[in-house]
N, C-alpha and C positions, 0 to 999 in steps of 0.2 A: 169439701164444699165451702165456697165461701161468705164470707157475711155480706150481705148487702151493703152495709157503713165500710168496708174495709176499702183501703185505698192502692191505688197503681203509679206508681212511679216510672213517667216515660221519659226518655231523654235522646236527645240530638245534638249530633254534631253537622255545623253546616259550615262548609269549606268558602262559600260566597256567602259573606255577612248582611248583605242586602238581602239575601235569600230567610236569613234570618229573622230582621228586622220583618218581612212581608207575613212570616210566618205568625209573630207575634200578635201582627194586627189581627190576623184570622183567628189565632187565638182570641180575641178577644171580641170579635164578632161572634165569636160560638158561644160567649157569655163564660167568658173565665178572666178574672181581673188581673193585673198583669202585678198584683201584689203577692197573687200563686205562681208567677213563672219566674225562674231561676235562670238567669244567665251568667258565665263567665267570657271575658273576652279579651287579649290583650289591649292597651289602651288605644296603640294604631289602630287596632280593627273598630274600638268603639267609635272612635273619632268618623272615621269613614260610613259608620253601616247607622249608627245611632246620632249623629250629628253631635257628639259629645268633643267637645275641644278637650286639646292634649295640655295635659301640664296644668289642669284645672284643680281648685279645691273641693273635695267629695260636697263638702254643702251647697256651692252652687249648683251641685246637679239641675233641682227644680229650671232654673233660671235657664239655664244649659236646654234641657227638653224643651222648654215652652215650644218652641218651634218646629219638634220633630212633631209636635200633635197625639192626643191619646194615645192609646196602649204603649206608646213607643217613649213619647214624654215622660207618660206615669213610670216605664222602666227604668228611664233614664234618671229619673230626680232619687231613685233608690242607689246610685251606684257606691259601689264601696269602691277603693284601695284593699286591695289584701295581698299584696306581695306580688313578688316577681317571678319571671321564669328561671329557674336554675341556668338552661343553658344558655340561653342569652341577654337575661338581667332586664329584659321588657315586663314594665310595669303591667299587672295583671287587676281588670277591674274586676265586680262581680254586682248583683243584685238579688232582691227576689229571698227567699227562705234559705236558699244556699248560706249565704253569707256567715249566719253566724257559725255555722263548719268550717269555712275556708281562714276566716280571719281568726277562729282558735288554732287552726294548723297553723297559720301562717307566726304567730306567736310561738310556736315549736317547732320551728322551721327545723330543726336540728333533729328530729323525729320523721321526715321525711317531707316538708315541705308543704306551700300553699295543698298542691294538688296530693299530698297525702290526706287529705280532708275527703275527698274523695273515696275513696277506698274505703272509709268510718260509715260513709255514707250507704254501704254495700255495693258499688264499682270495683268492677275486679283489676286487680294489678296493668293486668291486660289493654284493659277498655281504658284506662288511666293513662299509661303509656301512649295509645293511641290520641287520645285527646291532649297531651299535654304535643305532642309531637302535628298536633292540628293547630292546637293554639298558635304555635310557632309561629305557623304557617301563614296565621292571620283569620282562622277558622272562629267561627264561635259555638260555644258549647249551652244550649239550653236544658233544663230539667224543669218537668211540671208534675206536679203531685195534685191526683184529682180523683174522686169517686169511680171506684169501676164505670160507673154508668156514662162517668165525662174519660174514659182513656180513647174509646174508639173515634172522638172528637180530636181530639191532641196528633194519634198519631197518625187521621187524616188531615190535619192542618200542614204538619209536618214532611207527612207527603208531599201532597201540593206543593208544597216548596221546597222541591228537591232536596230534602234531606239525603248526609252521604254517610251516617250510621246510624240507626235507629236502633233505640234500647229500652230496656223496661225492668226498673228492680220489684 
């Protein structure tokens, strides 16, 4: 049985980043701050789903959002650099709780990479593969970590917007 304080780890992958970015906002109408959601996403895809300009320095983020407006802004002014894709050397951002996993893999990159932070995270080899092979794609990968009582919220936001793998550590 579980504790009532113990927490659910949900996560999404969405192949249409706009689908993303939509899902976020509802996120955050459900009353989840978007300083709990974790996203990764190549820089392309941010540029396009999160109005984040390419080639930017991680500090302007803030500056960067103003414009996309709440939950999506507030994502956005979090982004990090944290390494690139192996197979095709695109710049990989991230936000959110993730970050400081991705950006210590990313410093051991020789240990198996950004997205080997992943996997630490309890993501199986599998689901990692998959997502790294989304990224590529232009997909974005969200993870929100929230009381049992907020998961059934999450992964019906997530729904709603056509999420294309739904997970849960």
């Amino acid at each position: 049985m579980k504790n009532q304080n113990e927490t659910t780890t949900i996560t999404g992958l969405f192949k249409d980043p706009s689908k993303a970015a939509k899902a976020v906002n509802e996120l955050n109408t459900k009353g989840l701050h978007p300083r709990d959601i974790s996203a990764v996403v190549t820089e392309p895809a941010a540029e396009s789903a999160f109005a984040v300009e390419s080639h930017s320095k991680v500090g302007d983020g803030a500056a960067i959002g103003a414009g996309a407006g709440g939950a999506i802004g507030a994502l956005v002014a979090g982004f990090t650099a944290v390494g690139a894709l192996a197979a095709t050397g695109v710049g990989l951002v991230a936000a959110g709780p993730i970050v400081a996993a991705l950006a210590g893999a990313g410093a051991g990159a020789a240990a198996g990479g950004v997205l080997g932070g992943l996997i630490g995270l309890g993501i199986s080899e599998n689901e990692v593969k998959e997502i790294e092979k989304g990224l590529e794609d232009g997909a974005v990968f969200l993870m929100v970590e929230v009381g049992d009582d907020q998961a059934k919220d999450v992964r019906e936001a997530f729904k709603n917007n056509d999420v294309d793998t739904l997970g849960e550590l």
